[in-house]
N, C-alpha and C positions, 0 to 999 in steps of 0.2 A: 596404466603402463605407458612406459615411452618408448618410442622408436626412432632409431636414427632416419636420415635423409635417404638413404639406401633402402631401408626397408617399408619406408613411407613411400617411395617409388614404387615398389615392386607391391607393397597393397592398391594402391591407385589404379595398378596395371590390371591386375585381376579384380576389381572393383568393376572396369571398364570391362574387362572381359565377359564376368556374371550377368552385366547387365544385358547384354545380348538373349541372355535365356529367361529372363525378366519376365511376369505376366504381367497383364493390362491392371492398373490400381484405381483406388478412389479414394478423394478427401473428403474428411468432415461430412460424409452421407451422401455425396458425389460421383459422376463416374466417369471416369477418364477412358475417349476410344483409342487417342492417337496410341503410338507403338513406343514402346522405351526406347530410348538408345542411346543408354548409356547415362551411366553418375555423373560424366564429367560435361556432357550435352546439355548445353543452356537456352538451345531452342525448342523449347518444351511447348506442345499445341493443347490445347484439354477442348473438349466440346461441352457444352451446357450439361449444367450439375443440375440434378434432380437432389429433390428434399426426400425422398422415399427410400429406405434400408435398401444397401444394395445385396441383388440376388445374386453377384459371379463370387462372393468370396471364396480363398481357393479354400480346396474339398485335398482330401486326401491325407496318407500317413507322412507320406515323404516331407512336404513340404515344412513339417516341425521338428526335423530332423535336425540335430543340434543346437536345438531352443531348449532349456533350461523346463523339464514338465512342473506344474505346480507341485507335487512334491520334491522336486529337487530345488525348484524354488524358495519353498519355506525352509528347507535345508541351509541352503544360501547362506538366506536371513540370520537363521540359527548362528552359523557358522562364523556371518559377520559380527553379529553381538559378542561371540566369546573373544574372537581375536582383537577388536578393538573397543572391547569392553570399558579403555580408559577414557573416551567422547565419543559414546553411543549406548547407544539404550533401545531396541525394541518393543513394540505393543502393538497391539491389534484393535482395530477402531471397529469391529463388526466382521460380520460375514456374506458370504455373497446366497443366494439363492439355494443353490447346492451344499451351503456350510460350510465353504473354501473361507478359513481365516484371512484378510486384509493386513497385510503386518506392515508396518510403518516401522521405520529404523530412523531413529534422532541423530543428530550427529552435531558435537557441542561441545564445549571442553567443560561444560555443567550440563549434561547431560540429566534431563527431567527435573532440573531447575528452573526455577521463575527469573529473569533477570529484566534488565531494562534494555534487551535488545531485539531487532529485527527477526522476526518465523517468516522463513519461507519453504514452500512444499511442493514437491516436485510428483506428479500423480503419471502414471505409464499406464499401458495398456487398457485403456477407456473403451476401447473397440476389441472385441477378441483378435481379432484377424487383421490387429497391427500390434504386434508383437516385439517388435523394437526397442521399443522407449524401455520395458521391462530389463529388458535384457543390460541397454546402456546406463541405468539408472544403476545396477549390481555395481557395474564398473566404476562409476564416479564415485559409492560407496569405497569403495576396498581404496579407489584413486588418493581418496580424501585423506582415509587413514593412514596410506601409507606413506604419504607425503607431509602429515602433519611436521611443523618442524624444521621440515624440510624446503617446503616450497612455499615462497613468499606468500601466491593468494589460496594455497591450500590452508596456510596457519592464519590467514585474513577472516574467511570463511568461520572456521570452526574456532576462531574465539570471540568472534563478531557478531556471529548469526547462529541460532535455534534453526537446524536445515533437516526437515520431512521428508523422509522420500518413501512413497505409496509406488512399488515396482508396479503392482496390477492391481487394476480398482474390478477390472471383470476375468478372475480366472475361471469362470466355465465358460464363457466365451471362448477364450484360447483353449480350452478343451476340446470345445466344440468344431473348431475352425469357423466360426460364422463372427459377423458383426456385434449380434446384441448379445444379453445374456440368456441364462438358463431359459430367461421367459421370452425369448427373443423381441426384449423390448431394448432400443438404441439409450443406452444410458447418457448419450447426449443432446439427448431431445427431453429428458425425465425431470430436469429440474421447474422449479415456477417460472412462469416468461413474466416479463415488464410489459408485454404489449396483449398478449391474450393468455385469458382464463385456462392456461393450459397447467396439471399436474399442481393443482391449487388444495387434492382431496390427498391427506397426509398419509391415508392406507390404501391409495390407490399406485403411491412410488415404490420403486423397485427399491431390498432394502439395502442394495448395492450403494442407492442413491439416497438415504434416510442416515446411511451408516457418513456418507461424504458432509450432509447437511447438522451431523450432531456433532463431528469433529470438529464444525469452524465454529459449531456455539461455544465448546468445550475448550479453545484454544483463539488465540488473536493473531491470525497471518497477515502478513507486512505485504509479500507478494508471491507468485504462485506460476506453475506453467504445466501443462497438462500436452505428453507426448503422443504424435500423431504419425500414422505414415499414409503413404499416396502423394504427396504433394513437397514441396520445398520450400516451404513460408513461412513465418512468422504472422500470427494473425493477432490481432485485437479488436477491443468491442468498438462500438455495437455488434452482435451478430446477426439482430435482427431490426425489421423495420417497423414504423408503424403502421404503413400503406401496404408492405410484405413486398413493396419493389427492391431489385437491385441495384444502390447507389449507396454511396458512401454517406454512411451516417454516426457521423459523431457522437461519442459518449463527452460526459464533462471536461475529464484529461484526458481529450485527444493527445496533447503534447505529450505527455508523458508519456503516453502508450506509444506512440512511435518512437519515443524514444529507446523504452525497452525493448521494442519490436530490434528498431535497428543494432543497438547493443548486439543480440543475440547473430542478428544476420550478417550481421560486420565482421563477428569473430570466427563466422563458417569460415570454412574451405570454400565454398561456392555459391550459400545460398545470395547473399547479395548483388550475384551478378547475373543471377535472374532476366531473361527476356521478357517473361510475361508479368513480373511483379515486380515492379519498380523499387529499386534496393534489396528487394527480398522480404519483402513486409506488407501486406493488405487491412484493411479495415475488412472488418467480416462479412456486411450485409453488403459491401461494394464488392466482394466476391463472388459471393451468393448467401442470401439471408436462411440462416436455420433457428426455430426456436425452440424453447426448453435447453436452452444451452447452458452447459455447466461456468462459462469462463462470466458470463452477464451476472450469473447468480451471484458469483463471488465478489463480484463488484458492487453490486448494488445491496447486499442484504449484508456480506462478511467483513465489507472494507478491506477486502483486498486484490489487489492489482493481478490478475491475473492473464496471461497470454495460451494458448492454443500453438503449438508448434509441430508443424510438419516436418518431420526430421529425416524423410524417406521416400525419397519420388515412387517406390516399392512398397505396396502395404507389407509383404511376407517375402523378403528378401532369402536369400541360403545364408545359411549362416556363417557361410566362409566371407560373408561379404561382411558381417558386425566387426571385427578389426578396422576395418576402414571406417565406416559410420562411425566408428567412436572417437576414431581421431579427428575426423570433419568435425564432430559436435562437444566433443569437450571445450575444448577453450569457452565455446557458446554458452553453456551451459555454467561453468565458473564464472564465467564473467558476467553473467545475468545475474546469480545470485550476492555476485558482490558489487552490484551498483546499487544493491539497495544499503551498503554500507559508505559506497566512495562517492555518492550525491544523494539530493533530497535534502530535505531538511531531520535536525532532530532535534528533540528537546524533552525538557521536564516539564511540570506544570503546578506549583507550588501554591499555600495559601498565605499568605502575609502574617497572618494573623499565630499560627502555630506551627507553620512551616510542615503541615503534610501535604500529601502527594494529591492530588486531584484530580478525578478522570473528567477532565475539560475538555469543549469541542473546538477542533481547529477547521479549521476554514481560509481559503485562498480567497481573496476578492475578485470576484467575475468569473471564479469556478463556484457549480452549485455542485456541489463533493463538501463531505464531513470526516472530519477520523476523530476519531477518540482516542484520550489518551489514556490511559493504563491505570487501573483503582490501585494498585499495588505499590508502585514508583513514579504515576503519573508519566510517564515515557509515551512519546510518542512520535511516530515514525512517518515522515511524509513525501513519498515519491512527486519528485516536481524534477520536467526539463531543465536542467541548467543552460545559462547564456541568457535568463530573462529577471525581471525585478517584479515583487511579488508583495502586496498586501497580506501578510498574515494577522488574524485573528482569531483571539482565544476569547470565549465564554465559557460561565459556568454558573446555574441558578444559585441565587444567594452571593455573587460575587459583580465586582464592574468587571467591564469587557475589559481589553486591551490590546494594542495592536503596532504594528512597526512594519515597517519597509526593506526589503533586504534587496540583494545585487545577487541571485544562487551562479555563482561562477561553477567550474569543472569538478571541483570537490565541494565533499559536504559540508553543511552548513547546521552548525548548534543554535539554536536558539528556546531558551530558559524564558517562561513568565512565572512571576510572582504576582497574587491577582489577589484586590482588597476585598476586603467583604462591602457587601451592599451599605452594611450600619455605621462603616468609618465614611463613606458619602455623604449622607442622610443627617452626619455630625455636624459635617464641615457647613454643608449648605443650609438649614435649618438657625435660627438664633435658639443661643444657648440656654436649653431647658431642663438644664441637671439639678439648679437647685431645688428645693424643693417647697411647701407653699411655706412653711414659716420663714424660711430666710426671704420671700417674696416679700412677706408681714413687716418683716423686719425693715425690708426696702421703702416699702412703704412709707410706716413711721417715720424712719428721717428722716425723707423728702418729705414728709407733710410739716415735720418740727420745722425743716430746714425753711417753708415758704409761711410758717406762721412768724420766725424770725425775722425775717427779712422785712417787714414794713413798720417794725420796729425801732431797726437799726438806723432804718433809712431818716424814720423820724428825729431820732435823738440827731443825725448828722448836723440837718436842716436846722434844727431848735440852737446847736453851739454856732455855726456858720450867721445867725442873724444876731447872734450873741455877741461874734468877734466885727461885726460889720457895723457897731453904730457906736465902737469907738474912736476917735478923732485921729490918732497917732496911725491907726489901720486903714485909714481912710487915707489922707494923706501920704502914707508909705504906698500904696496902690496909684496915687493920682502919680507921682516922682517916677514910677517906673514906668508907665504911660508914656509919659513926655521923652523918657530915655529910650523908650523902643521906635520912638517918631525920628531919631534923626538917621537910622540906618538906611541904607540906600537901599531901593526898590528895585524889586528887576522887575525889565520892561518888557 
């Protein structure tokens, strides 16, 4: 929905007003003492975040009061599949604990087709008792369709990009008003960690979390952002450490991740003017380190870029306040999912030899990061900071490598390999062993005729040459041109 300058005032005003009656929140498993005051208050204080579930989430009937209940939620869904039936599509990746279907809405102008473009998936309600993202993810849906056509990066989007959006990955959670789910385990502690044996036993995860881990085998996401509330940030990995201190530790594409971090934070309303997070963007573990985190796993096991976003200094806002939060976080939100179209690099990955598609591995030089490209069309998609120059290279068993230099300026960049097989090498560098042994034989024989010849020839030369030298007219004619070549001047 849009709203003019007028009416965008007068939500801001009662934005600021709600916030006053505000309870204390917490992020990503954290818990904030200092006092609210206010959405548009940028000097935000937090005290040391704890790793342990927090126990104040709020309690009560009221505070879900004009939140969308999971049945009217799945209604939604329902309701957005028939109206914009012509790029979207509906399905359900599993179920939660309680049997609350997970419904995922497509959004595409081929909808539950294959193409050679960019999936990304927008996953809400991860925490019961931050309810928000659910709610804004409906909005960007109906946003999307209604604008298709219409607005430049709504019709960008949906003919560009395969776009997921999962409104609530934990609805008994939000049933419950509490953090985790049914089993009150933190669904963002539940995935495998990279640094400890944590959530390693496959029927020990919740199937909330089994149901997330089959969809990214099932499908290839470009990139990814999982809504939060409590906090005002954009986060990116690492979330956690190896020592489990607090300090900024770097994943591979650092660069990249702040790039998308800032994207996001640049197009709020306020999160980038942040006092406590510089732009509006943290690295995870230099915030506070949590593990079993969902946004790691995506990175390291599904290839895809994913961010954590705190869209709500409020975990359980009134909902007279989501007007507002929608307007702050739309732009952020389109515009996150279309930088995976308006930079990065993209390409195909061909074989020379029959010109099919190849799922070959790309690689940045001096990033240890992989992405693969696509068995289908060989497409492949790769989030890279623009403003730097960039070794890329493609492998592929059975094929030579190959590689080239690019300059990734502000827009994206195509870049196609056509890659030899290993045996057109093997050709070149090798001496030619096509024929086979009789034409060898054959080689043979003449060069043997040819050198039983030769002393032959040589003979009979010798035999006329002593033939023509002992008679006198030859002799004489030889001694004449002697004396004739003696009078030319010699150089000195």
């Amino acid at each position: 929905m849009d709203f003019s300058y007028a009416s965008s005032f007068s939500l801001i005003f009662l934005a600021f007003c709600f916030s006053s009656l505000s309870t204390t929140a917490t992020a990503r498993g954290g818990e904030r003492s200092s006092d609210f005051s206010g959405y548009l208050d940028h000097n935000l204080a937090y005290s040391t975040r704890k790793l342990s579930e927090d126990k104040q989430s709020a309690t009560g009937v009221d505070v879900a009061r004009g939140y969308m209940t999971n049945v009217e939620l799945e209604k939604a869904v329902e309701q957005f599949g028939r109206r914009c039936s012509h790029i979207s599509r509906f399905y359900s990746i599993g179920k939660s604990v309680e049997g609350v279907p997970l419904w995922v809405m497509e959004i595409s102008d081929k909808p539950g087709q294959q193409e050679a473009e960019p999936a990304f998936k927008f996953i809400g309600n991860v925490h019961g008792d931050e309810p928000v993202g659910r709610e804004l993810l409906l909005l960007l849906a109906n946003w999307l369709c209604d604008n298709y056509m219409k607005n430049p990066l709504a019709t960008l989007i949906i003919k560009n990009v395969h776009l997921h959006i999962l409104p609530t990955m934990n609805p008994d959670g939000f049933s419950l008003r509490r953090r985790g789910n049914a089993n009150d385990v933190d669904l963002n502690r539940d995935f495998p960690d990279q640094f400890f044996p944590l959530n390693d036993d496959l029927d020990s995860r919740q199937p909330e979390t089994k149901a997330i881990m089959s969809w990214l085998k099932e499908r290839r996401f470009t990139g990814s952002a999982s809504l939060h509330g409590g906090a005002l940030v954009a986060n990116y990995p690492w979330d956690g450490s190896q020592d489990k201190r607090k300090q900024y530790y770097a994943c591979p594409d650092d660069k990249a991740f702040r790039y998308m971090a800032s994207v996001y934070s640049r197009s709020h309303f306020n999160m980038s003017l942040s006092k406590e997070f510089d732009g509006g963007i943290t690295n995870g573990a230099f915030w506070y380190p949590i593990y079993g985190g969902m946004q790691d796993w995506n990175y390291i096991h599904a290839g895809c870029f994913e961010l954590t976003l705190e869209i709500s200094d409020v975990k359980w806002p009134n909902a007279d306040e989501l007007p507002v939060l929608w307007e702050f976080n739309r732009m952020s939100m389109l515009n996150l999912v279309a930088s995976f179209v308006k930079t990065g690099i993209h390409g195909k990955t061909f074989s020379s030899d029959n010109g099919q598609p190849l799922p070959a591995s790309i690689t940045i030089k001096g990033i240890n990061y992989t992405v693969k490209a696509d068995g289908s069309f060989g497409d492949y998609h790769r989030m890279l900071a623009p403003g730097e120059s960039y070794e890329v290279m493609v492998t592929m068993p059975g094929y030579q490598s190959k590689s080239t230099h690019i300059l990734l300026e502000d827009e994206a960049m195509s870049v196609d390999f056509v890659l030899d097989p290993e045996d057109d090498l093997q050709m070149h560098l090798q001496p030619r062993s096509s024929c086979n042994d009789n034409h060898k034989l054959e080689l043979l024989k003449i060069f043997g005729k040819i050198h039983l010849e030769i002393p032959l020839v040589a003979a009979f030369i010798l035999a006329f040459l002593c033939f023509l030298l002992k008679r006198k007219p030859i002799v004489n004619l030889l001694k004449n041109r002697q004396l004739a070549g003696q009078k030319r001047p010699a150089a000195v």
